[in-house]
C-alpha positions as CSV (number, residue, x, y, z in Angstrom):
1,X,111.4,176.2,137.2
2,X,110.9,174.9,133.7
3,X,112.8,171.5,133.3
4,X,113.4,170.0,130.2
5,X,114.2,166.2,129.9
6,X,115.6,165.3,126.7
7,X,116.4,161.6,125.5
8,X,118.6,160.4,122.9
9,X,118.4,156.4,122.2
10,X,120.9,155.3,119.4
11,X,121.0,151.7,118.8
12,X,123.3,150.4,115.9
13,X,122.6,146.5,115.3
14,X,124.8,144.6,113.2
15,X,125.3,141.5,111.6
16,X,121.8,140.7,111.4
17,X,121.7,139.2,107.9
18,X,120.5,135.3,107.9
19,X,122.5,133.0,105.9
20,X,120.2,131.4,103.1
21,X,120.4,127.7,104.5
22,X,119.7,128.7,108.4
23,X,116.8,128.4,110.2
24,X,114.9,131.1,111.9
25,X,117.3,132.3,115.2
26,X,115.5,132.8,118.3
27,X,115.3,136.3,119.0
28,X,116.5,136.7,122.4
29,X,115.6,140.2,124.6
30,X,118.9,142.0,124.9
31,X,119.4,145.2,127.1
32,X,122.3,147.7,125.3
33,X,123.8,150.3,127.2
34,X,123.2,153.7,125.8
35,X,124.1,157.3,127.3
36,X,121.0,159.5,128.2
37,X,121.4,163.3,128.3
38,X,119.7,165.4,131.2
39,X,119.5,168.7,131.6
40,X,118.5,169.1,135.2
41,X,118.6,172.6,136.8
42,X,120.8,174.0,134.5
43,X,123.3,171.5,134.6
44,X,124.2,169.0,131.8
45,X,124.1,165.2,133.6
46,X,125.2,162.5,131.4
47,X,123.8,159.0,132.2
48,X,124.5,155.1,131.1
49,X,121.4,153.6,131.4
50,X,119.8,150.0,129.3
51,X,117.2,150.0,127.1
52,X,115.3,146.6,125.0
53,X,115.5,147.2,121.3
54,X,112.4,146.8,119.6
55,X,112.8,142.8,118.2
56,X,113.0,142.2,114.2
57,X,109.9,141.0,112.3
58,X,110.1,136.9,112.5
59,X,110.9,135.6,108.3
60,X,108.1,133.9,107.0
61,X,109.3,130.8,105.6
62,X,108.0,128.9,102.5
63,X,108.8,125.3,101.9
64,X,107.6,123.6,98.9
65,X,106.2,120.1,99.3
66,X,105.7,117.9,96.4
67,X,103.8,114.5,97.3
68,X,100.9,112.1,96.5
69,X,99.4,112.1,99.5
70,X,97.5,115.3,98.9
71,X,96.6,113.9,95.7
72,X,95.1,110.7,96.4
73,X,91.5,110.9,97.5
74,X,91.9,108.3,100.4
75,X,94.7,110.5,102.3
76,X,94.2,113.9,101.0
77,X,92.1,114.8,104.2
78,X,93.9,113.2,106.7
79,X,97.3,114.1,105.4
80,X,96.2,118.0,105.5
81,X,95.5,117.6,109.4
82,X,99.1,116.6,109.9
83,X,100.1,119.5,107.6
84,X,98.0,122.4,109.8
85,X,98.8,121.0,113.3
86,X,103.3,122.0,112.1
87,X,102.1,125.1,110.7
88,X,100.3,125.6,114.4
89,X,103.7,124.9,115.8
90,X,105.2,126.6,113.4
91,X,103.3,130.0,112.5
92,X,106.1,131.8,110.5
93,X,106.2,128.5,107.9
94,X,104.0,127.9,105.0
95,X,104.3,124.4,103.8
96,X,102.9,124.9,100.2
97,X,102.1,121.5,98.8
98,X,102.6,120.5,95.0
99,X,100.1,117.4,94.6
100,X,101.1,115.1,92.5
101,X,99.6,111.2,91.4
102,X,101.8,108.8,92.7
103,X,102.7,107.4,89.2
104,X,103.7,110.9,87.9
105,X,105.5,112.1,91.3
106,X,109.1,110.2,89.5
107,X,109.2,111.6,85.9
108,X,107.8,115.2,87.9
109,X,110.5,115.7,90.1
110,X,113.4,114.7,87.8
111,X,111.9,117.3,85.1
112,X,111.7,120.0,88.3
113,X,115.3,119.0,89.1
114,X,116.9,119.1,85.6
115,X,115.0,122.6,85.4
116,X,116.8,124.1,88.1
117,X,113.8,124.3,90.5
118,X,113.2,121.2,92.6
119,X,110.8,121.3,95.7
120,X,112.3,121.9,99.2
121,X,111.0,118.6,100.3
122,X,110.2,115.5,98.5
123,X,108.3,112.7,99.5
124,X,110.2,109.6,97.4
125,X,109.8,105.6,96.9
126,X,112.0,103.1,95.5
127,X,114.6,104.1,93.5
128,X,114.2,107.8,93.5
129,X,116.5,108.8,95.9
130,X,118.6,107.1,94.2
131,X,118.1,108.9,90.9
132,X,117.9,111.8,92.7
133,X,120.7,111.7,94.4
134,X,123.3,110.5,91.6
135,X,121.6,114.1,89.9
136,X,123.0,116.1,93.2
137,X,119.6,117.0,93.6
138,X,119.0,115.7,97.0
139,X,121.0,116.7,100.4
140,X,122.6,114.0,102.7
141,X,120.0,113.7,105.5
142,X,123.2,112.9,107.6
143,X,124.3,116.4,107.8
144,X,120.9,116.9,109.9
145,X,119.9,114.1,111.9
146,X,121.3,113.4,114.8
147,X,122.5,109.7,115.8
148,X,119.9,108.8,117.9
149,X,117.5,109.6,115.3
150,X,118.9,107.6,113.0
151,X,119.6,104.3,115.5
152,X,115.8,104.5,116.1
153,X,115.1,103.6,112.3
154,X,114.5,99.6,111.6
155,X,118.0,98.9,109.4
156,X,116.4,97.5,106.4
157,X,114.5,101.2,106.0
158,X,117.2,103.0,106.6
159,X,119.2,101.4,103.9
160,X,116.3,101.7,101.9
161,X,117.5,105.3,101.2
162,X,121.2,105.1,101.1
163,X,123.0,105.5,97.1
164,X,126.9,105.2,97.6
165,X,127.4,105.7,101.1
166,X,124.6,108.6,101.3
167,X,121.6,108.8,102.9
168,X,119.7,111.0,100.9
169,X,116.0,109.8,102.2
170,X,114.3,108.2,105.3
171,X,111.5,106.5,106.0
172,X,108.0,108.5,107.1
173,X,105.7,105.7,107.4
174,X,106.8,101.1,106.3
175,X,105.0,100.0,104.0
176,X,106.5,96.8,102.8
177,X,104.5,94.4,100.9
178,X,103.1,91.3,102.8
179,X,100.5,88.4,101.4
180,X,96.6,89.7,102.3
181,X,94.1,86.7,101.8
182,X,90.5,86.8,101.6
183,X,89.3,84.8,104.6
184,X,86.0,84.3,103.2
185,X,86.8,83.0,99.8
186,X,89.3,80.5,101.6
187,X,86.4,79.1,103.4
188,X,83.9,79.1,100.3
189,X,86.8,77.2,98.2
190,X,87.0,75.0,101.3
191,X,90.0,75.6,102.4
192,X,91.0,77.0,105.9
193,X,90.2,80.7,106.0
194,X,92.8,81.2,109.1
195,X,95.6,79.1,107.3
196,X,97.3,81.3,104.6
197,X,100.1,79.3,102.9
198,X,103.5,80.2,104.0
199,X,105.6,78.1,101.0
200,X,106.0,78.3,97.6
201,X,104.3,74.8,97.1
202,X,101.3,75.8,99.7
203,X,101.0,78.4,97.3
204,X,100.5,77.0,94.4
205,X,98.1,74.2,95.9
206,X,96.2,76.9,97.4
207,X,95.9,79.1,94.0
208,X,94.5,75.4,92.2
209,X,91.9,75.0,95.0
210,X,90.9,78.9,94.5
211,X,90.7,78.0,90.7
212,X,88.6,75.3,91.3
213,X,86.0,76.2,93.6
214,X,85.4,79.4,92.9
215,X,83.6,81.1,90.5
216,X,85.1,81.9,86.9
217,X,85.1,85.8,87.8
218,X,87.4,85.7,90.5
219,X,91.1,85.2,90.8
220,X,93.2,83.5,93.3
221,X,95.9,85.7,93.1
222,X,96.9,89.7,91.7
223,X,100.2,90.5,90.3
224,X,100.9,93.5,88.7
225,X,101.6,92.7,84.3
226,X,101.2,96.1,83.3
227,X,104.3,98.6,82.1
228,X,103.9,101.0,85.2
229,X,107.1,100.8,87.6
230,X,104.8,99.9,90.4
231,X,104.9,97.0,88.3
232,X,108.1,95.7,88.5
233,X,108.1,96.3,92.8
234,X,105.1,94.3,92.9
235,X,107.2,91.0,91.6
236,X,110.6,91.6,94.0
237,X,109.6,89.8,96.5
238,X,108.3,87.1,94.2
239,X,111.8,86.9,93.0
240,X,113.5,87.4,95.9
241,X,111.6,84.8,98.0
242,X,113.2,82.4,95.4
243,X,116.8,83.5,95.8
244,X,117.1,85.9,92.9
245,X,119.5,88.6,93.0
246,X,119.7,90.4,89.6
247,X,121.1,94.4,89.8
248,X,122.6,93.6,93.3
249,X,126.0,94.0,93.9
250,X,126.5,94.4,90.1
251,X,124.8,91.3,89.1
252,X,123.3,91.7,85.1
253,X,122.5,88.3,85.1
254,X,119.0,87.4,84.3
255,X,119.6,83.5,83.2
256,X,120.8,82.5,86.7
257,X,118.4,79.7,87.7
258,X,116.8,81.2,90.8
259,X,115.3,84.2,88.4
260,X,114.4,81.9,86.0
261,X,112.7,80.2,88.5
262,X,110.6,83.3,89.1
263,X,109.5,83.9,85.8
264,X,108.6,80.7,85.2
265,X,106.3,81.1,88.4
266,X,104.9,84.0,86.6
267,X,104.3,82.7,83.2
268,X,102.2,79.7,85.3
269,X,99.7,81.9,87.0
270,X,99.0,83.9,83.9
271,X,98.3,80.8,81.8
272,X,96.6,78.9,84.1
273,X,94.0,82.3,84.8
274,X,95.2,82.6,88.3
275,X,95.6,86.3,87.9
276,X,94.2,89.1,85.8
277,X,96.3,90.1,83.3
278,X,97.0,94.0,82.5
279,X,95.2,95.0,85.1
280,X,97.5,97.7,87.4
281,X,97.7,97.9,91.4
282,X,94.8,100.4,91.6
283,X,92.4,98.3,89.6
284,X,93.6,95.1,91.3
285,X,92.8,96.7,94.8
286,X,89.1,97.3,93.6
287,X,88.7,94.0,92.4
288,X,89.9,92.8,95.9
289,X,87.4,95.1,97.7
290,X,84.7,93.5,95.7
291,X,85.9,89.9,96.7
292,X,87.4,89.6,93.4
293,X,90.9,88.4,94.4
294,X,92.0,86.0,97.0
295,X,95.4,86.9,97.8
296,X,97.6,89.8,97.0
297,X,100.8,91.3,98.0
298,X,100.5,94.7,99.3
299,X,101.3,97.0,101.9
300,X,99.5,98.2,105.0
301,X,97.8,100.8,103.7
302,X,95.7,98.5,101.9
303,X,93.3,98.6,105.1
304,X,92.7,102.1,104.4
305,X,92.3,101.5,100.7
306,X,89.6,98.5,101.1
307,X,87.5,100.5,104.2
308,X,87.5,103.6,101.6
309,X,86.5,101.4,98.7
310,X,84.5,99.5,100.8
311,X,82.1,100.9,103.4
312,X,81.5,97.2,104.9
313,X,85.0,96.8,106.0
314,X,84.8,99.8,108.7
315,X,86.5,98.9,111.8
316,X,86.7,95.2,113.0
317,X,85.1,94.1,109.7
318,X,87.9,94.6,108.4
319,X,90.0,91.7,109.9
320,X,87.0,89.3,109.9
321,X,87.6,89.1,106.1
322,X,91.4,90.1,105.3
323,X,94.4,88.4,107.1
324,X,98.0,89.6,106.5
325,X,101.4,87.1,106.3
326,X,104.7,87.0,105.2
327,X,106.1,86.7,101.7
328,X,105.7,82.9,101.0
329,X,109.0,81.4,101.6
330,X,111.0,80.1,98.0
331,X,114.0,78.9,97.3
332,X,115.5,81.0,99.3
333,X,114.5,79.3,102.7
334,X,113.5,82.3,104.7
335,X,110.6,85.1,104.3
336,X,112.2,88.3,102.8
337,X,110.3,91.0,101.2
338,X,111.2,94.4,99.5
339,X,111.6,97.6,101.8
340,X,108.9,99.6,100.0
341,X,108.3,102.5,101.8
342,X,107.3,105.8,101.5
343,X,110.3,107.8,101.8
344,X,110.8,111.9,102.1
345,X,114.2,113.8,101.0
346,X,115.3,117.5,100.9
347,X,116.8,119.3,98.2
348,X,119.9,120.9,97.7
349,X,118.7,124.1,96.9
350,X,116.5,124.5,100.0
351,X,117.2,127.9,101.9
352,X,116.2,126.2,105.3
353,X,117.5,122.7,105.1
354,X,117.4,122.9,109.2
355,X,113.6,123.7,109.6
356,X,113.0,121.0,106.1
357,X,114.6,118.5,108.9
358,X,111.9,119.6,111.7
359,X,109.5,118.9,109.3
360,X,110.8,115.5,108.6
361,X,111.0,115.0,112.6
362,X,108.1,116.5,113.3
363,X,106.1,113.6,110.9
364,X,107.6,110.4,112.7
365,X,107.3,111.8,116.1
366,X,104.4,114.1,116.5
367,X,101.2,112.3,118.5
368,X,98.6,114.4,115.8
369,X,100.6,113.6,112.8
370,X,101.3,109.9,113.3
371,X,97.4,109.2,114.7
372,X,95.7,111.4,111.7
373,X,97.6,110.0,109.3
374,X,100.6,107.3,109.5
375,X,98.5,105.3,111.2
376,X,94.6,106.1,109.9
377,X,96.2,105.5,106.8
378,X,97.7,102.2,107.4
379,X,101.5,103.0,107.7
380,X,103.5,101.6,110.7
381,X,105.5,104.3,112.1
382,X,109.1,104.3,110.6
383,X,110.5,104.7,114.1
384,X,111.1,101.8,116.1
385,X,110.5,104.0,119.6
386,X,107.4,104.9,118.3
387,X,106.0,101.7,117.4
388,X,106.8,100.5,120.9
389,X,104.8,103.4,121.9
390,X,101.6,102.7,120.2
391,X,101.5,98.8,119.8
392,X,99.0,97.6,122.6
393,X,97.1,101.1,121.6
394,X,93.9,100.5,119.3
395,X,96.5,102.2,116.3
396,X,98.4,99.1,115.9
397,X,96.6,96.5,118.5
398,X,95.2,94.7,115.1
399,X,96.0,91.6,113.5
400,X,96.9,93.6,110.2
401,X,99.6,95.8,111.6
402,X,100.6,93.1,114.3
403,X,101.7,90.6,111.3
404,X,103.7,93.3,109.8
405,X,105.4,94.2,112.6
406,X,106.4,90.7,113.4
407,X,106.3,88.9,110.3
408,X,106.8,91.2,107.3
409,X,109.0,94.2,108.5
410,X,111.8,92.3,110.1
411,X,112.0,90.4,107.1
412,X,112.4,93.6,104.1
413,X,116.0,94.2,102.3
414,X,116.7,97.2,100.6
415,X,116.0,96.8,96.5
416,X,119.1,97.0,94.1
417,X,118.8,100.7,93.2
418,X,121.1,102.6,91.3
419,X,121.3,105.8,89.1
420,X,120.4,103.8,86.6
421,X,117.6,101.5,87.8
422,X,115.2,103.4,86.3
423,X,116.4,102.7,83.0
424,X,117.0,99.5,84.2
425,X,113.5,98.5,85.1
426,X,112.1,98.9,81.8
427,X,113.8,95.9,80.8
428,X,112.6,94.1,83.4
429,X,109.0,94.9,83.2
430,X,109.0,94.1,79.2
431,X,110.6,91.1,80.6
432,X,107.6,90.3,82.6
433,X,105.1,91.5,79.9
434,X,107.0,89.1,77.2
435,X,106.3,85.8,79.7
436,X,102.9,87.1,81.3
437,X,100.9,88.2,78.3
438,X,103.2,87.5,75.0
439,X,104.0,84.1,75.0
440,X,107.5,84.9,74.8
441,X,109.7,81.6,76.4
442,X,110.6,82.4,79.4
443,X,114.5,81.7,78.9
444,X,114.1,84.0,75.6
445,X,112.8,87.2,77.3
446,X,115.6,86.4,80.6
447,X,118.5,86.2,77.6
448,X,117.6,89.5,76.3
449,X,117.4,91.2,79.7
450,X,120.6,90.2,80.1
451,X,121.7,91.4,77.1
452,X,119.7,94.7,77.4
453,X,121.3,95.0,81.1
454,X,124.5,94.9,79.9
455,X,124.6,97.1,77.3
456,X,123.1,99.3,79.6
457,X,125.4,99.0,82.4
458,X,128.4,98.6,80.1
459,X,129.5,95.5,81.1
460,X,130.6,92.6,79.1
């Protein structure tokens, strides 16, 4: 007898639609009760039986990226590994990446921003989160970190990124600026090549003997006299070390005696020929790699810099001619430095803020992503967890990352950032220029920052 077997499936799902600012749901395997229709024999049997609907498509996900690590030469390579091993872990997002040079990254994303059409993440420095944020342009990371996270950052980078009680960036790799010396020009000036000077005074004694003993071409020491805004966080720590506070806790005072102090510091080394004058970072780093300077305040990365500039400096070579201290100590009476760091944020007006985070995450935490690149580049991770993972590892078991870790990170404050710093800072560097290269008298260029400041600031 013919039998005919006739199935009727009807699924109805509902309620599907993703919000714009959620990440991707896991799709789970559901079993929905449907009625089946026989016919068996003649007779109509009507069974509930389960079937598995066929699961949705997974959304492909685009975040946009803008940074200068992709753009710089030295990290381009290295950065991109980190990139592909998230988008391995994380095959339905495309991190499309908007290169940008480092002195461009700024005035770029503020136009983006004002335009309406930001990127999704943002990798930041200094004051831009700052800026940023006052524009409502970046989210507050708080909303998506959880408090562990967040207790495992070293304070002074966490504050680093915090503009009126928000916390609008964090920390992806420290890079606050400690004193490199030339070990080898030390010793051919006769001085101690394993002694760097840790005051002030030493300082200065040690920038005469450099002067002295070595040849006309090179300098004792490289600070930063140009009008870039890299500039200006160069000489912080210069000030700092000396007790100057100016922009801090609404401070527009530029005449105070510990700032003075600075500037007069400045104007010293740039008549006396201690330092090349209008010369920027970049150029002053080549000049080091060619034993051209003697002593510089700079970063970690610098390691990575000098072995790429520098093909004798590859592995232990390196530390047999740089060594790495803290700030020397001023006025002040204890090292400090400024919490430079390279920073990352996430916009407002990105549709996955939550996968944005894992992205954020996923760089301080991931074995491929801080071994490629934090660390290959010369970063210290910005989590304290995972520096305690890796020191005693050939990553961080180096006299160069060892005296940051011990010396130079412990010792970094936030900078006196604003909305309006970046304003702000132009006053400062044309202070600088005025004393460094003008001529100008150092109590004449302080009076008219001051003035300028308050203007600005609208104070009286």
């Amino acid at each position: 007898m013919n039998t005919l077997r006739k199935v009727m499936v009807i699924l109805i799902l509902a309620g599907l639609a993703l919000t714009a600012c959620q990440p991707q749901e896991v799709v789970k395997t559901v079993e929905v009760p449907v009625e089946v229709t026989k016919i068996v024999e003649g007779e109509t049997v009507v069974e509930v039986v389960t079937a598995t609907p066929e699961p949705p498509e997974e959304e492909q996900i685009v975040l946009r990226f803008a940074n200068w690590a992709t753009a710089e030469e030295a990290t381009r390579d290295i950065f991109l590994k980190a990139i592909d091993e998230f988008k391995a872990t994380h095959p339905n997002v495309e991190i499309e990446l908007i290169a940008l040079p480092f002195d461009q990254v700024r005035p770029q994303l503020i136009t983006m921003s004002a335009g309406g059409n930001p990127p999704d993440i943002v990798q930041l420095n200094g004051a831009w989160p700052h800026e940023l944020g006052a524009m409502g342009v970046l989210r507050d990371l708080t909303e998506l970190a959880s408090d562990e996270y967040l207790a495992d950052n070293y304070a002074g980078g966490l504050d680093a990124g915090v503009y009126d009680g928000t916390l609008y960036a964090v920390p992806i790799g420290l890079t606050p600026h400690g004193l490199w010396w030339n070990k080898k020009l030390f010793e051919q000036a006769g001085l101690d090549p394993n002694s760097p000077p840790k005051t002030m005074d030493e300082l200065n004694e040690v920038m005469a003997t450099l002067k002295a003993n070595l040849p006309e071409d090179v300098y004792p020491i490289g600070v930063d006299t140009t009008k870039i805004d890299y500039a200006l966080t160069g000489f912080w720590p210069w000030m700092l070390t000396e007790g100057a506070r100016p922009l801090y806790n609404g401070n527009y005072d530029f005449t105070d005696p510990a700032t003075v102090k600075a500037f007069e510091w400045l104007n010293m080394i740039a008549e006396e020929g201690y330092t090349p004058l209008g010369l920027q970072i970049k150029e002053e780093r080549e000049l080091m790699a060619k034993g051209k300077i003697a002593m510089k305040l700079d970063g970690p990365y610098v390691a990575g810099i000098m072995r790429s500039l520098n093909p004798e400096f590859e592995g232990d070579a390196l530390y047999e001619t740089f060594g790495l201290t803290s700030v020397p100590v001023g006025d002040l009476g204890q090292p400090v430095t400024l919490a430079d760091l390279h920073q990352i944020g996430i916009s407002t007006q990105c549709k996955y803020p939550e996968i944005a985070w894992e992205f954020i995450e996923f760089f301080n935490t991931n074995d491929v992503a801080l071994e490629e690149y934090t660390m290959t580049s010369g970063l210290v991770p910005a989590l304290k967890s995972e520096v305690e993972k890796y020191n005693g590892t050939p990553y961080l078991d180096n006299p160069i990352s060892q005296a940051f870790i011990n010396e130079v990170i412990p010792s970094m404050i936030g900078g006196p950032y604003d909305a309006t710093y970046g304003s702000a800072s132009q006053f400062i560097i044309q202070g600088m220029q005025e004393v460094a290269i003008s001529g100008v008298p150092v109590e004449t260029a302080l009076e008219d920052v001051t003035t300028n400041m308050k203007v600005l600031y609208g104070v009286e």
